[in-house]
N, C-alpha and C positions, 0 to 999 in steps of 0.2 A: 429085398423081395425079388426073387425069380422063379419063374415057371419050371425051371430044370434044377430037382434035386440036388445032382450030381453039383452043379455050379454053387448052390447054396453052401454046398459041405465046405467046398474049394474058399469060400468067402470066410466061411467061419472058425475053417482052421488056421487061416491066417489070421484073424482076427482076435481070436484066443489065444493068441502066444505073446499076444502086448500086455503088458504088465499094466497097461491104462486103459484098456478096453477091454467091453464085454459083451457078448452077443445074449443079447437078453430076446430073441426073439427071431422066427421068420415065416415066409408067405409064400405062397403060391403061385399068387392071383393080387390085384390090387385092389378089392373089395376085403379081403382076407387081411391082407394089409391093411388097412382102415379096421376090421374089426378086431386085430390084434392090440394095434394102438392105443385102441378105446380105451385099456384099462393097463396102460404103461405109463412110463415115463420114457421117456428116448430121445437121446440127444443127436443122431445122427443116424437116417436110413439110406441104406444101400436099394436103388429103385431101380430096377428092368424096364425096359418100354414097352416090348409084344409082353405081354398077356393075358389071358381068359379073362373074359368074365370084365375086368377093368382093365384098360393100359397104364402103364405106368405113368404118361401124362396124366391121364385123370386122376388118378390115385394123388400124384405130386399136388395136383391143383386143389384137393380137399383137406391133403394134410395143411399146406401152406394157408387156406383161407378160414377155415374151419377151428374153431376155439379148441384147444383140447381140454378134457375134461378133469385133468390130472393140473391142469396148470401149466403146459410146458411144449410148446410147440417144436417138435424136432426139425432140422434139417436136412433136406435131401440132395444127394447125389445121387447123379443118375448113369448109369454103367448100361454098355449096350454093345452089342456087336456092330451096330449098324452108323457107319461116318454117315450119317444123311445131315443135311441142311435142314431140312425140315423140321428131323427129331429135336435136333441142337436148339432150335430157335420155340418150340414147342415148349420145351421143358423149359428153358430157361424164364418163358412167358410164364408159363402156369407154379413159377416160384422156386423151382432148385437151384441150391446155392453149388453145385458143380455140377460138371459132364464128361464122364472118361468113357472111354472105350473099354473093353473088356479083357483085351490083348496087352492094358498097361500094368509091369510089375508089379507086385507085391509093395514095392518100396514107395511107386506111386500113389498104390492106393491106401497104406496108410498115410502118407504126408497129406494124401486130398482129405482122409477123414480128420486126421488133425487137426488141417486149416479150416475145415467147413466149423467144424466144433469152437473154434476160437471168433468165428462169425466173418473170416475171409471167405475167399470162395474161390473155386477151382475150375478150367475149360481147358479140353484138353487141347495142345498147341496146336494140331492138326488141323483143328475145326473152327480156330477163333479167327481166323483174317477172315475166310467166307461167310462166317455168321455176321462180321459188318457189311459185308459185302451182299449178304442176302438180305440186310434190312434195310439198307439206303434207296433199293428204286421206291419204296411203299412209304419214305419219310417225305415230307411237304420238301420244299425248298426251305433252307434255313440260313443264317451269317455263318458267312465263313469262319475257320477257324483261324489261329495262329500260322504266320508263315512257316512251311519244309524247316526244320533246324539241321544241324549234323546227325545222321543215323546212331554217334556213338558218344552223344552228349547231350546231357539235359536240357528243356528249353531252357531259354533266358526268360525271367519273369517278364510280363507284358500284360500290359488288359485284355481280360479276355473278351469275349465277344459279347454281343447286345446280348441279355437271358429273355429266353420265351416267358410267357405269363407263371409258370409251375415253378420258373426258379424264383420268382419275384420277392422269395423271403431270406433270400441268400443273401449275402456280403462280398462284397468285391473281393476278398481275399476267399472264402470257401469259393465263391466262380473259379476263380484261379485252382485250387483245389481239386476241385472238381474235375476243371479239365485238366489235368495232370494224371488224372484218376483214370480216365477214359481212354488219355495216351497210352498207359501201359506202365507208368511212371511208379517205383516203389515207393514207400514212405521214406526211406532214405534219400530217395533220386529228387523226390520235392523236395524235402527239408534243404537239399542243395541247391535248388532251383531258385527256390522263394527264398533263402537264407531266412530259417527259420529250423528249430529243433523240431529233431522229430517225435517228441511229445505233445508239440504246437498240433504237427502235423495231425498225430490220430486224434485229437482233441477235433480239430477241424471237420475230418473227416466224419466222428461221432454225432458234432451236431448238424452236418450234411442227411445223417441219414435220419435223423430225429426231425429234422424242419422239413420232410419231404416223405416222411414214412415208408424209407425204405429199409430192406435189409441188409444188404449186402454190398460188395464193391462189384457187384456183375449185376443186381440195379443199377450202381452208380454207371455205370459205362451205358447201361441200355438207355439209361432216362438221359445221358448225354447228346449221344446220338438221336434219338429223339429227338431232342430239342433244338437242333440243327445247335449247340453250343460247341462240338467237334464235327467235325464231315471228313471223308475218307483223305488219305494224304496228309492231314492239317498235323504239325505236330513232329515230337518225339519220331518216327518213325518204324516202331517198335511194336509188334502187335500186342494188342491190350488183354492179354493170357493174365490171370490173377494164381 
């Protein structure tokens, strides 16, 4: 969904050359968007932020919270010209499961719609150390996290830190999960960390986002941070890009 034609065409004729994807759809405006929806099914939308009439935040925040009527809630990425801090941390509040720039390849933005589709999630590497960095002064004080490890090595498993009240239905091993999650850490880099398969691992991570209703693994990072269960520094060292 963008305001400029021209950008639209550029989206869709890349899009239409994947043998897996199909552009069933596009907008203008993010009211326009919401009333295209209404009567689709669509598994992943391409969302602008300046637009008429609705911003692509708000549009993001009604697709995400709002039933769909077809059965099927799509996911959004949000593409934009603008690196701001603001927008990054806007969109990502109001439910998109990624955030690219608009200047990122072709190559990137299919892989982000892949991932977004398979229920990963995407930020572009640009913008992810500042978006922690833009949320920490506005978080209460929380426990620290795990001590600095080596920059180019998994942490060692360790207990993790006291959970605030929201993680209280967790399990000592999802904590650990969790923040490994937050770190930046792959499912591969856990499943070494915690010595454990990584089928354990998306197991884990599955019922993380079920015992907490979340979506995504860029919930899982934000509701970390929140919860003072990671804080800046702590960890992996490794910025927490999905």
């Amino acid at each position: 969904m963008d305001d400029q034609q021209l950008v639209r065409a550029g989206f869709r004729m890349v899009l239409d050359t994947q043998p897996d994807m199909t552009v069933v759809g596009e907008a203008g405006d993010g009211q326009a968007a919401l009333d295209l929806l209404a009567g689709l099914e669509v598994d992943v939308v391409l969302m602008d932020i300046r637009m008429p009439r609705m911003d692509g935040v708000a549009a993001t925040a009604a697709i995400c919270t709002t039933h769909s009527p077809v059965g099927h809630r799509p996911r959004v990425v949000v593409l934009t010209t603008f690196d701001l801090d603001e927008y990054v941390y806007a969109a990502l509040r109001a439910g998109a499961s990624g955030f690219l720039l608009k200047d990122a390849g072709p190559a990137d933005l299919l892989a982000a719609v892949r991932a977004v589709h398979l229920g990963d999630s995407v930020i572009a590497p640009s913008t992810t150390r500042r978006l922690i960095e833009h949320v920490m002064p506005h978080l209460p004080p929380g426990p620290a996290g795990p001590g600095p490890t080596h920059p180019t090595s998994p942490p060692a498993p360790s207990s993790p830190p006291a959970p605030g009240p929201r993680l209280d239905s967790l399990t000592a091993r999802e904590l650990e999960v969790l923040t490994a999650v937050a770190q930046g850490l792959t499912n591969a880099e856990i499943a070494g960390a915690l010595f454990l398969a990584e089928a354990t691992v998306k197991t884990h991570i599955g019922r993380i986002l079920h015992k907490l209703g979340l979506r995504d693994r860029v919930q899982m990072v934000l509701l970390a941070y929140d919860t003072g269960l990671v804080r800046p520094g702590s960890g992996h060292g490794r910025s927490p890009a999905v």
